[in-house]
N, C-alpha and C positions, 0 to 999 in steps of 0.2 A: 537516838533521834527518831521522831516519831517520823511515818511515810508522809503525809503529808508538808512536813517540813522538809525533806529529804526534796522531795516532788519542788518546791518555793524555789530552793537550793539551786537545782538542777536546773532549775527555768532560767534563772539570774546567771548562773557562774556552769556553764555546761562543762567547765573542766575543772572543777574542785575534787580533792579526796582528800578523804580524813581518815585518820590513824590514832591507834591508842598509843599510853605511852610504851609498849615494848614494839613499837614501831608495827604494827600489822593491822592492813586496812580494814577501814569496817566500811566504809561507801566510798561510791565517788560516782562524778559525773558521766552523761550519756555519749558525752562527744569526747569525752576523757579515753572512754573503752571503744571508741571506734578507731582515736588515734594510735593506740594502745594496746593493742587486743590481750597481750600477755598478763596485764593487770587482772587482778580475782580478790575477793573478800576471802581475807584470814592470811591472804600472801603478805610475806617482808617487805616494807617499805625501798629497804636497801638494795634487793633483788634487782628492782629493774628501776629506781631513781638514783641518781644524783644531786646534788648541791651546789652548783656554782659559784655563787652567790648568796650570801659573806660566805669567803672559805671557813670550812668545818673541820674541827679537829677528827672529827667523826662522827658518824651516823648515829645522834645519840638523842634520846629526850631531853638529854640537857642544853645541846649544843643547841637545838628545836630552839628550844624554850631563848635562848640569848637570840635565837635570829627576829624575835617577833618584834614587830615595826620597823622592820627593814624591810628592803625589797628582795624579795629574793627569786635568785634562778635559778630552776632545775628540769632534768632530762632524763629520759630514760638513756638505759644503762649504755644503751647505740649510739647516743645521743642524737638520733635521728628528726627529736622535737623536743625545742624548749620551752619552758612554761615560763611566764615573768607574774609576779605578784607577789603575795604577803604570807607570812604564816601568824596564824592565830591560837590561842592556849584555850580549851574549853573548860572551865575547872568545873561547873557542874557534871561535865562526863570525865572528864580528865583525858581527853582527845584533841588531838594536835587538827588543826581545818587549813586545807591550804585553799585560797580565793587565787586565780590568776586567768592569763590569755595565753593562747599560742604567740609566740614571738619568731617571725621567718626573717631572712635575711635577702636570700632570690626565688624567683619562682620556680626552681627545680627543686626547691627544698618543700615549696606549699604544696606544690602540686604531688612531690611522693608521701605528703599524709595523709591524701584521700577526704581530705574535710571539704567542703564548699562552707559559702558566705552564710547560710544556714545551721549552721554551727556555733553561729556566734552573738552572740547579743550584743557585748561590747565590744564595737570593731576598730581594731588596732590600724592607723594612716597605713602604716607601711602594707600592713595586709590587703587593706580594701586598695592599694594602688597597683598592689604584685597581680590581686584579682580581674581586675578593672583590665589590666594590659592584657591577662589570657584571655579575657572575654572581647578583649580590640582582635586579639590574634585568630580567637572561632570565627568574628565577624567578618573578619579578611579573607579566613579560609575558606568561609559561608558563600563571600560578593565573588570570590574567585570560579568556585563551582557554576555555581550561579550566571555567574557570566557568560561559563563554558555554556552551559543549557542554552542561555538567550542566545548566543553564537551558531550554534548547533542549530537552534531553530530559526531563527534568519536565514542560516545555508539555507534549509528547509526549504524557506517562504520565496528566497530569490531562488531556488532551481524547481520549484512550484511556476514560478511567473517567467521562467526559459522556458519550461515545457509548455504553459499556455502560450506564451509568445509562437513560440515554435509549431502549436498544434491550431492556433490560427491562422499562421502564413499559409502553411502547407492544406487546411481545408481548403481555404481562401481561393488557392491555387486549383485544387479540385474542383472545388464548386464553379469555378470562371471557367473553364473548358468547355464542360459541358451545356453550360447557360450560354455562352457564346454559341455553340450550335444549335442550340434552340431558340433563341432570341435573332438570329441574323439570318439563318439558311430561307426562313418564313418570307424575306423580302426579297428575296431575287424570284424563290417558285412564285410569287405573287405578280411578280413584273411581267412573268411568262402568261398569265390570263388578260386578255381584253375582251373587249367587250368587240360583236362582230351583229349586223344584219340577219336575221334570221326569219324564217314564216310559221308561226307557230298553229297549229291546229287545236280548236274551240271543243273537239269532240274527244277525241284518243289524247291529245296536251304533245302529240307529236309535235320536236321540232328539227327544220331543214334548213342546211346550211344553204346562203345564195350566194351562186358564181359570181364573178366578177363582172359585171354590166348584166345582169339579171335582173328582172325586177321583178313585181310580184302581181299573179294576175287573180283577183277574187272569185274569179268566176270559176276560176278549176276548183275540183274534188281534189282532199287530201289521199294523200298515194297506200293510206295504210287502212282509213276506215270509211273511203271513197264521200264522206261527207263534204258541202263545200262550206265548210267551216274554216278557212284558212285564214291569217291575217299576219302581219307584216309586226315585226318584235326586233327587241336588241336582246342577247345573250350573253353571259362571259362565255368565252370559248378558250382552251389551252393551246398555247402555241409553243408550248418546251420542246424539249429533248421528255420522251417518255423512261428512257433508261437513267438519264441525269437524274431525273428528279424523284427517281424511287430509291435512287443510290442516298441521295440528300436525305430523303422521307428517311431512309434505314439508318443514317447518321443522329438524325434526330431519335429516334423510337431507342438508339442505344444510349444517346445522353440523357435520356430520360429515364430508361433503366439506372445506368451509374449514378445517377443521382439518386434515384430510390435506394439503392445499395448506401451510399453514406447514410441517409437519414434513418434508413434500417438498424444500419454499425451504432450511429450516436445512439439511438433509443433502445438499442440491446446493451451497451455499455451503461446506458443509465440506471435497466432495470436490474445489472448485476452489481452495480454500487450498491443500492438500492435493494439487495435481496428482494426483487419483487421478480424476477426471474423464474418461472417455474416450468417443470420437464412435462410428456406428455408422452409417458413411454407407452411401448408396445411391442411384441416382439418384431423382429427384425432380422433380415440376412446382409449382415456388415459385408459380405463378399460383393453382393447384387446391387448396393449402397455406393460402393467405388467402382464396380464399372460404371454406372451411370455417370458418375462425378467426373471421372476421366474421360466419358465419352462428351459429357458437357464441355469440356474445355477442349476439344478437338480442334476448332477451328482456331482457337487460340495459340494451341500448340502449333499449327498449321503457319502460321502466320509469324510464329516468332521460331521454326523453323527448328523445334526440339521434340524432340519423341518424350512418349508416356509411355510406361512399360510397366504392364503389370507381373510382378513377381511371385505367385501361391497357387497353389493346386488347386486346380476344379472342387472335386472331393473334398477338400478343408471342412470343417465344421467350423462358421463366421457365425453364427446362429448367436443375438445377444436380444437381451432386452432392454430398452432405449428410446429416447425421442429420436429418430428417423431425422426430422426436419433439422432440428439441431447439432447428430451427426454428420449428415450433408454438410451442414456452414464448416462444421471442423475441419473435415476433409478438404473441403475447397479451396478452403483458405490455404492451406497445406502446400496444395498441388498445384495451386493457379500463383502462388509468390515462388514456388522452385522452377516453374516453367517462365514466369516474369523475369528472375534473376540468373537466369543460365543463359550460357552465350549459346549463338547459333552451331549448329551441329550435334549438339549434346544431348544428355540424355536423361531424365528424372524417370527414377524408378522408386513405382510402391509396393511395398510387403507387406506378407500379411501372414502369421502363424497364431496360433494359440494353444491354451492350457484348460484343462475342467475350469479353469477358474475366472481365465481372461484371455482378449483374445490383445493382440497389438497388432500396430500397423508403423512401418516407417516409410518416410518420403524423403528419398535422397537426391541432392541435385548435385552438381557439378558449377554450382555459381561461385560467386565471387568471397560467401565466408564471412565467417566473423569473428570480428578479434575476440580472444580469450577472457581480457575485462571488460568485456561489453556485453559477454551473452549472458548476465545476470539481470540485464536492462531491458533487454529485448519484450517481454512479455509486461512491461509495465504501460501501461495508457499513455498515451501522448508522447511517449518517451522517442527520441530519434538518437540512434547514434551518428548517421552522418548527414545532415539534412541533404546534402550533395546528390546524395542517393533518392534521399523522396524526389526534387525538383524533378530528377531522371527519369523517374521510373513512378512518381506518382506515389501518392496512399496519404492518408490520415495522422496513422501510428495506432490504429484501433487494434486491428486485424487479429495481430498476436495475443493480445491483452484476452479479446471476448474469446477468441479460441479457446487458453490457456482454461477462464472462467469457465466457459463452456464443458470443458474436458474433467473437471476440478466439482461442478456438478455433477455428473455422472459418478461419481466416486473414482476417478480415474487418475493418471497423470500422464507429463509431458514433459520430456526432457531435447536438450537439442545437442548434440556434437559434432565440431565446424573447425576446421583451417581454413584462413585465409590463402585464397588461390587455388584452394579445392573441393569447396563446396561444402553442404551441410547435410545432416541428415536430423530429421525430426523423429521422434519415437512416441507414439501414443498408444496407452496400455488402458483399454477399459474393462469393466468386469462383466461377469456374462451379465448381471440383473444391472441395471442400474443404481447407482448411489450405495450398494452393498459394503463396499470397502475404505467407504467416508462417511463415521461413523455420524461427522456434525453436517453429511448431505442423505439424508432420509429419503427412501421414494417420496418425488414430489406430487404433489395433485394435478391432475387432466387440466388443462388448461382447454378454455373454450375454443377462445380464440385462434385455438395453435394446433389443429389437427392432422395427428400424424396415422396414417393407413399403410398398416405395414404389406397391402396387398400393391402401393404403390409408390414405391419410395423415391418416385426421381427426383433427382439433387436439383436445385437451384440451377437457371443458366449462367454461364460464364456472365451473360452479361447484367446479371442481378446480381451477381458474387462481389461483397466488399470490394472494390476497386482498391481501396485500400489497403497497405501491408505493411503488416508491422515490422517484417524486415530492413534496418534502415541501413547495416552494413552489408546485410545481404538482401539488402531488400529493408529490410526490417526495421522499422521504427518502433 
């Protein structure tokens, strides 16, 4: 049989083989030897087929020859797959041709051939319906998966729209405080000016209060540039409390800080979404950095009736290189949420040691802690573990987040370890150069905007310091 014919063959009937008459193959089909592998040209027919069908007295050219036009069935010698079709007599070769299909019965049997629907030209009902149901059962196993995913990402979307939920109230909450003191304190010091009688001088612009049944006489000289320029005016004049109303004034001048502090937090959180965040290092004395930071928050301390205690040797070498400005915000944020969440009497202590290579710093407090499945939460944006806690104690949920970022740009990191009931302690390990030992945070470019003088490094005031804290069970949202 020529190749080309062989080729016709193989197209039509991809499981035919043919045999001469002392039984030993000379071709066969492409999907014959995949179902087959043990089949080879010049092998025994008998070796690895059977006959089922009409039974054979034996494996013979003769018997061959009596089964043609009949239907006949046969299998390899496992019988692991039958074949259903015809045997034919070639007398020009004098080669036996068997034409057939795969014949299955369930689908554990089609499925251990390893054949697919491309295998076949003429496709047998029972086959294409054995196939038809495994392709129902991928498709099941498919919409199952699948489901999971779309499941998975719904959690996603609804604990996406908790945390907005949740990081709207609580700005909400922020932003009303402060605007209430600035929007209402303005109408009562106002109440306190009227307007009063006064005699105002044409020459110097002096003006003089008039006593009570005083009146005004033109013809005097003014008392300061003896000119008789004088004439008769109304003024506002203050009739407060002078200590009240600088107390108020200092209430306002803070909620106007606090409020720069959020708008600060959101547009530092957006530029590190945003990778549009850049450092503005310079050398630096990290020791000289945290006294400042600590002496910043003094009156804070003061007031919520907790000591700050610095823990590291004069002598240390703190010496790093770094955005200054940026390390300030780390540190603050640090020291001003362990002094926020520690009860009165207590004590937040920071360390500070290092290596040639880094130096760290820990801030420990003695507050109230965080559960164990929750401090994985704690440094995500928006995130609150107990909203109970912000309502209390105030914040965003930014706090933690830009720190972590913050820290995470310098090639550094930040870990936290906390009991509930005994307080937490934060650890921050930067490297002596900046960005060194984060290989995808590269020294960043000078930022104009953002200049850091390592001849001046004082930290941010408490009261420009995120108000915010991402601590939500220790603080920490």
């Amino acid at each position: 049989m020529t190749h080309s014919c062989q080729q016709i063959l193989d197209a039509a009937f991809p499981f035919y083989w043919r045999c001469d008459e002392g039984l030993k193959v000379l071709d066969f089909g492409r999907a014959l030897s995949k179902a087959l592998p043990s089949i080879s040209v010049g092998a025994s027919l008998e070796t690895f087929m059977v006959v089922h069908k009409p039974k054979l007295k034996q494996m013979s050219a003769e018997e061959l020859r009596r089964a043609q036009g009949s239907v006949v069935v046969v299998s390899d010698s496992e019988d692991r797959m039958r074949l259903r079709g015809q045997v034919l007599f070639q007398e020009e070769t004098s080669a036996f041709l068997f034409l057939g299909t795969p014949s299955f019965t369930d689908l554990q049997q089609f499925e251990k051939s390893q054949l697919s629907l491309r295998d076949f030209t003429v496709h047998d009902p029972i086959i294409d319906f054995l196939y038809m149901t495994r392709a129902k059962d991928i498709a099941l196993e498919d919409a199952r998966a699948l489901s999971g995913k779309l499941a998975h990402a719904l959690e996603g979307m609804r604990e996406a729209i908790r945390a907005k939920t949740e990081f709207l109230a609580s700005i909400s909450h922020e932003l009303r405080t402060p605007l209430n003191a600035i929007v209402n304190i303005p109408d009562g010091l106002l109440e306190s000016f009227v307007e009063a009688p006064v005699i105002q001088c044409g020459g110097c612009e002096m003006s003089f209060e008039l006593e009570e049944g005083e009146t005004h006489d033109s013809a005097l000289p003014c008392p300061e540039c003896d000119l008789p320029m004088l004439k008769q005016g109304r003024e506002l004049v203050f009739e407060g409390n002078a200590a009240e109303a600088a107390r108020y004034l200092g209430l306002m001048k803070r909620s106007g800080s606090h409020l720069l502090g959020i708008v600060e937090n959101l547009l530092d959180a957006s530029k590190l979404e945003h990778a549009t965040l850049t450092l503005n290092t310079d050398d630096a004395d990290l020791g000289a950095l945290l006294r400042d930071v600590v002496d910043s928050l003094g009156v804070q301390a003061d007031a919520a009736q907790v000591r700050i205690r610095q823990a590291w040797s004069d002598d240390l070498d703190l010496n790093i290189r770094a955005d200054t400005t940026r390390c300030s915000q780390i540190f603050l944020n640090l020291i001003q949420n362990a002094v926020k969440f520690s009860p009165e009497g207590s004590e937040v202590v920071v360390r500070a040691s290092a290596s040639d290579a880094e130096v760290r710093v820990e801030v420990a407090d003695q507050g109230i802690g965080i559960p164990a499945d929750k401090q994985d939460i704690i440094f995500q944006s928006f995130r609150q573990v107990d909203s109970g806690h912000t309502r209390r104690y105030g914040g965003s949920g930014l706090g933690l987040a830009i720190t972590k970022q913050l820290v995470e740009l310098h090639g550094g990191t930040i870990v936290v370890e906390s009991e509930v009931g005994k307080g937490s302690t934060f650890r921050v390990c930067l490297p002596r150069r900046a960005g060194e030992s984060n290989p995808t945070n590269p020294s960043t470019p000078a930022n104009p905007s953002n200049p850091a003088n390592p001849s001046n490094h004082k930290a941010p005031s408490a009261e420009n310091a995120q108000l915010d804290d991402a601590r939500e069970v220790e603080g920490v949202s």
